[in-house]
N, C-alpha and C positions, 0 to 999 in steps of 0.2 A: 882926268877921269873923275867922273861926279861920286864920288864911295857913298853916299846914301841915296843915290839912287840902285846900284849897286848891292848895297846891302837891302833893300828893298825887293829887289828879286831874290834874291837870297833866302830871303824869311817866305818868300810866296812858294818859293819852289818847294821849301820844307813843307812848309803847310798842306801844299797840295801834297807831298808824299805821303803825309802823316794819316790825311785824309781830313785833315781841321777843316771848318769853315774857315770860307777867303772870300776876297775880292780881285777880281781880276785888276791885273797891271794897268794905272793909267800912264800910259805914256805923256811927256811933257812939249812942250809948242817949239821944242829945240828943232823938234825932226833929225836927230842925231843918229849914231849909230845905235846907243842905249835906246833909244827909243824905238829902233828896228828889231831889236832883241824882245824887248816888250811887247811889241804887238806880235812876234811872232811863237814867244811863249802862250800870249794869251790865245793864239790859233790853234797851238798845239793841244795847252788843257780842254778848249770846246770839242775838238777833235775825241781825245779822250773820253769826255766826259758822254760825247754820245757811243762809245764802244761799250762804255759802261754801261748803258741804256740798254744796248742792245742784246747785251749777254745777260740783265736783265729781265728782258722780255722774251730773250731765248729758252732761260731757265725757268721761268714761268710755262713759259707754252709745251715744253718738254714735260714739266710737272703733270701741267693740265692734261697729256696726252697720256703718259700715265696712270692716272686716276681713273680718267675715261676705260682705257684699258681692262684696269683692273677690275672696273664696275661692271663690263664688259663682260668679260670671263668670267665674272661672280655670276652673272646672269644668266652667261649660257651654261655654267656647272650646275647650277639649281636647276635650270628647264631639265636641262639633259639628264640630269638624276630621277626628277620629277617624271619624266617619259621613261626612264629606264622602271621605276619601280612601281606603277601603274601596271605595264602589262605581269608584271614577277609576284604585284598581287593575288592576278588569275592564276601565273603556273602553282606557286607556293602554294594559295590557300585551297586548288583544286587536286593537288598531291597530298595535301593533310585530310582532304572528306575521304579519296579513296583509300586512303590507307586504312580507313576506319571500319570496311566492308568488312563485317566477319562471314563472308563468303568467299573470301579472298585464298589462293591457295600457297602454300610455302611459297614459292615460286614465283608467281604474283607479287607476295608479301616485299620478298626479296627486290623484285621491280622495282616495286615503289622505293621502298629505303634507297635502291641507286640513284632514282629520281628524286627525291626528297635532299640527297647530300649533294646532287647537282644541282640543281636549285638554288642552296644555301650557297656554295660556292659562284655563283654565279650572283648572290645577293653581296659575298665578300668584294666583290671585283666593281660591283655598283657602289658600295661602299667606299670603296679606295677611294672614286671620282668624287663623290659628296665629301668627304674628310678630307679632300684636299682645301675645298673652301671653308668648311669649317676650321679646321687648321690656322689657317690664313686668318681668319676674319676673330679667331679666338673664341668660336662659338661651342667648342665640341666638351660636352660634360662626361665627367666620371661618375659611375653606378657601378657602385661597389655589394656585392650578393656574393652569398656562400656557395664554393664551388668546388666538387671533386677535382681535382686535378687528375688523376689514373682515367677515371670516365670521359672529362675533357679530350685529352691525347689519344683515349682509342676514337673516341665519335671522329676526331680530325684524322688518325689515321683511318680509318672506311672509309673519310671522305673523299680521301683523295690514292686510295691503293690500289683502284679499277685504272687512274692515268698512271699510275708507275708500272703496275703490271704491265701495261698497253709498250711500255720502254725496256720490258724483262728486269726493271728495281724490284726492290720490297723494300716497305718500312718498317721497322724495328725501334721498340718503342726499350728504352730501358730508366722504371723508374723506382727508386728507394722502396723496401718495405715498410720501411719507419716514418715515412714521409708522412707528415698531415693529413687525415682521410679530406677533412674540407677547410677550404681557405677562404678570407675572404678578397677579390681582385672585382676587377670588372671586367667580365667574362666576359664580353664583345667584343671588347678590344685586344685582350688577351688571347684569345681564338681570331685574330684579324691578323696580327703580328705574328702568330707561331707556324698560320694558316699561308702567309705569303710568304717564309721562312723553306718551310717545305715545297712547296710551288715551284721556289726558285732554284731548289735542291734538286727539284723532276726534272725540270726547264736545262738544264745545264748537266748531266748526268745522262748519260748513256748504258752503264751496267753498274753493276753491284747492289749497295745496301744503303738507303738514308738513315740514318740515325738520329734519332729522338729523346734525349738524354737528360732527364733531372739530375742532380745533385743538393742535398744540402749544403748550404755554406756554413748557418749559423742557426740556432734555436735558439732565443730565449725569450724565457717567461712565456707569451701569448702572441711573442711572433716566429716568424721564421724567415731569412733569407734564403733565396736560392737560385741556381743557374740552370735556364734550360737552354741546349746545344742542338742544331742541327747539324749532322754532318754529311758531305756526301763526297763520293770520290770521284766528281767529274771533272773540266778541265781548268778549275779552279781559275785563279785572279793573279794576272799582273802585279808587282809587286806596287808598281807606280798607279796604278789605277785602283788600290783600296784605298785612297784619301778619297775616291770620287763615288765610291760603290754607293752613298747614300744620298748622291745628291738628286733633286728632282728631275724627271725626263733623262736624267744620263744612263748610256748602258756603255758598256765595256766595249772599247774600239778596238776590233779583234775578228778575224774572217766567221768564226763558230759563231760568239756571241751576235753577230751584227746580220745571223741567218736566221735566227728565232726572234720572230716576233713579240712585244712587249711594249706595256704603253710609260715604263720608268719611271711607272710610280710609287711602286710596290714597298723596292728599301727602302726609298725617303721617307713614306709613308709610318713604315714601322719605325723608324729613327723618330719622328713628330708624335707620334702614340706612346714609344717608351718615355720619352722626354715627359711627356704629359702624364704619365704613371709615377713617376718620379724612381725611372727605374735607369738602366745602364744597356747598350747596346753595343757591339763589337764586332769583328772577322779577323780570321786569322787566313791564311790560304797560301799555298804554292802552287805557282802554273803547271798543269798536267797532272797533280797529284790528288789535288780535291781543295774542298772551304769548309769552314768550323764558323756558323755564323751562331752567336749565343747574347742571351737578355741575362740582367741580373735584377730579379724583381724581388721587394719583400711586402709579407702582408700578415694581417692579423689570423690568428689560431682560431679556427671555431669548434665551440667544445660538442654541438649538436647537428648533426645532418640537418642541410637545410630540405624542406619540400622541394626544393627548384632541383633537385637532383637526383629526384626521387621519378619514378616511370610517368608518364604525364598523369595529369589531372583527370579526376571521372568528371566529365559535365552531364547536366542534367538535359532530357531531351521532352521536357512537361512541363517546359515555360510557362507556355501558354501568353503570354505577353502581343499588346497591337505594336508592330513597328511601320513604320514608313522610312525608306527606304530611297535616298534620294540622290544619284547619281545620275552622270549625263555617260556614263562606259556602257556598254553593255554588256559586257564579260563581269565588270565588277557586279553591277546589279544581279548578273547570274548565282556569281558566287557567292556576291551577299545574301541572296535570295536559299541558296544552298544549306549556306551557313545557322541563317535563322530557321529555315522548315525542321535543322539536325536539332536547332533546339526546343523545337514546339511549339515557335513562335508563330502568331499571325502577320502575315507581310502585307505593306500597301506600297508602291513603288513611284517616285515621281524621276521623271528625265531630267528636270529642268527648276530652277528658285519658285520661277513664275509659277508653274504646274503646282510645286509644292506648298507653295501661299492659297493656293485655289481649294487645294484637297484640305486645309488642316481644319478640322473641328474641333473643338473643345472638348476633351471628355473622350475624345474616341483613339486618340494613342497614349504607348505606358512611354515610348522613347523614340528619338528620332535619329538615325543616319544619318549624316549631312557631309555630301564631298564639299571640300572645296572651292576646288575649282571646276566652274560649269561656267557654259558660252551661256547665253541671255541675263540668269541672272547668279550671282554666286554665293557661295555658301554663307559667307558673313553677312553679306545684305540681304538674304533670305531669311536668315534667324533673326534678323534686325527687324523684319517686317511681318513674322509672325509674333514676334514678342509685344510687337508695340499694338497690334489688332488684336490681340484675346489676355487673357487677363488669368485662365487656368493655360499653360502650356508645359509638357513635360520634358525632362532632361533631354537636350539636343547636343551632340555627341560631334564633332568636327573630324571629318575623317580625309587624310591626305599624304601624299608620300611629304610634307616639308617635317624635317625631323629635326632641323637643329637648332641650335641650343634658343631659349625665351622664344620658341612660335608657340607651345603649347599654352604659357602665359599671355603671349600676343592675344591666340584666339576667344580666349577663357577674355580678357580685358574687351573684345569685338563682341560680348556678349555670348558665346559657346559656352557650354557648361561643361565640355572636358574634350580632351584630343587625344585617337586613336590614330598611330601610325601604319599607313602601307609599307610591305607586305605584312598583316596580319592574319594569325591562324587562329582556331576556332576557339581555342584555350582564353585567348587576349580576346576577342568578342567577347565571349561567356563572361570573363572574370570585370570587362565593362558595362555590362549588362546587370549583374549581379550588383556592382557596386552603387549603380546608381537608380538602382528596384525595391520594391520592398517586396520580399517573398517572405 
């Protein structure tokens, strides 16, 4: 037996285990059995080495189809938000003019606020879908303002006590006397989470009471911790399916829950927003008896009412300012058109980029509208080609459902001089108007 040939495959089969660089086996001119060993390790590692190839190029391609995927989805969450919050422009911003009628009777008045909170809940629910990719992509910012909390919790409960009633609930709000009158949080998100909290409390609850429940945990100095609790007494959660209650798309595999429709976004969603608040999320629940779904958020003390909580703003209706107006909707161009007569503005309207390059004079508007997104030509190469033909041009304002996080920066860098998000009410007009006028 030759032992250094021997010891020779020896050292190669380590190698190739180890994964070292090698050379494959040369066999010698014996034509031996050692020699038939050799060539047929060195079959085996070619063998190998192409599996390896291939699990290579599998996990690549797997990657690839992933990404693809997920660019995918990212694309059709932004359209699909973008189509959602377009038309919620018209309902929204055409519920805030009526409301404004003071010809309007009790009755009426009452109307609209039902329309008005259905509305907003129906902007929560488009929300969800846009936050899921913002989520993801780590785009979604915090805006932290001063805010009642006792006024928060009743506005959400009206919002939603015309659906519970409609199931013979009531919601029942119980919260501290001593409790901070205002706090600061960011109340969009904070009203998104409490809002699909209760939701899911109607959703699953057949009779009784929801409960709406602050607590303080802790005061000090200029903060305060605190817990707020939904509770409701319907057919509550499997013991084994509350590891799953927050995961995305999942609903509870069970004949009741699996009758009510839902798109399973709702808990993850508020599990991704508490997280993002740097707050605590939980459930406690026994099947048949009810859920105790509760956040533990803290936030700073504010020693002064903010105006944001105060009955809205008076806007002025003696503008008097030229706008152009430039939108390819025609609902929007309505409303926009609405919007600006409420403030005594003069209106010039273009459909389209091209149209809007054609109408602009120098000297003859104080500010410009500008959607987006419009078929021929779009809002950034529109502002691009008025800016670069005249030489006085005034504040041109980018108006579009994309809201998240660096597009307003994006568009301000594309040459825009500020971003107004869809759905906007008259108040956010006005206060965009004002900002960038001199009265």
């Amino acid at each position: 037996m030759d032992d250094q040939r021997l010891s020779e495959i020896q050292k190669f089969i380590i190698n190739v285990a180890n994964g070292s660089d090698y050379n494959y086996l040369t066999p010698s001119n014996k034509e031996d059995s050692i020699d038939a060993i050799m060539v047929g390790i060195n079959m085996l590692v070619e063998e190998l080495i192409k599996r390896q190839k291939l699990d290579i190029d599998e996990a690549t391609r797997k990657k690839q189809i992933a990404e693809s995927l997920a660019e995918t989805r990212g694309k059709f969450l932004s359209n699909m938000s973008h189509e959602i919050r377009t038309p919620l422009n018209g309902i929204i911003g055409m519920i805030d003019l009526m409301k404004r009628d003071p010809n309007l009777t009790n009755k009426q008045s009452e109307d609209m606020n039902i329309l008005s909170r259905s509305s907003e809940q129906l902007l929560v629910i488009a929300n969800n879908v846009l936050d899921l990719k913002k989520l993801e992509e780590n785009k979604l910012e915090i805006q932290l303002i001063p805010v009642n909390m006792n006024k928060l919790l009743n506005d959400l409960s009206k919002l939603f006590m015309e659906q519970a009633e409609k199931k013979g609930l009531k919601i029942e709000l119980v919260i501290p006397s001593d409790f901070p009158q205002s706090i600061e949080i960011d109340k969009v998100k904070v009203s998104q989470i409490i809002s699909n909290l209760i939701l899911n409390a109607i959703k699953f609850s057949e009779e009784g009471t929801i409960e709406v429940i602050i607590t303080i945990i802790e005061i000090h100095k200029n903060k305060v911790r605190f817990k707020v609790q939904v509770i409701d007494y319907g057919i509550g959660i499997p013991e084994e399916s509350l590891g799953q209650i927050f995961q995305k798309y999942k609903q509870l595999d069970n004949a009741y829950s699996n009758s009510i429709r839902g798109t399973g976004l709702g808990l993850a969603i508020c599990k991704e927003l508490v997280m993002l608040i740097d707050g605590k999320i939980g459930v406690e629940s026994k099947l048949g008896v009810g859920s105790t779904f509760w956040i533990i958020l803290e936030s700073n003390i504010i020693t002064e009412i903010s105006e944001l909580d105060k009955s809205p703003s008076k806007v002025r209706n003696d503008l008097g300012f030229n706008c152009l107006l430039v939108d390819d909707d025609d609902m929007n161009i309505y409303i926009g058109k609405r919007m600006l007569k409420k403030l005594g503005c003069h209106i010039w309207t273009a459909t389209n980029g091209e149209l809007a390059v054609e109408m602009f004079e120098e000297g003859k508007f104080d500010i410009i509208l500008m959607d987006i997104h419009m078929p021929v030509m779009d809002g950034v190469t529109t502002t691009k080609k008025i800016k670069e033909q005249n030489k006085l041009v005034p504040p041109i304002i980018g108006v579009t459902a994309d809201t998240i996080k660096g597009v307003r920066e994006k568009y301000i860098a594309d040459g825009l001089d500020d971003h107004l998000g869809k759905p906007y009410k008259l108040e956010e007009l006005y206060s965009m108007i004002m900002k960038w006028t001199c009265i």
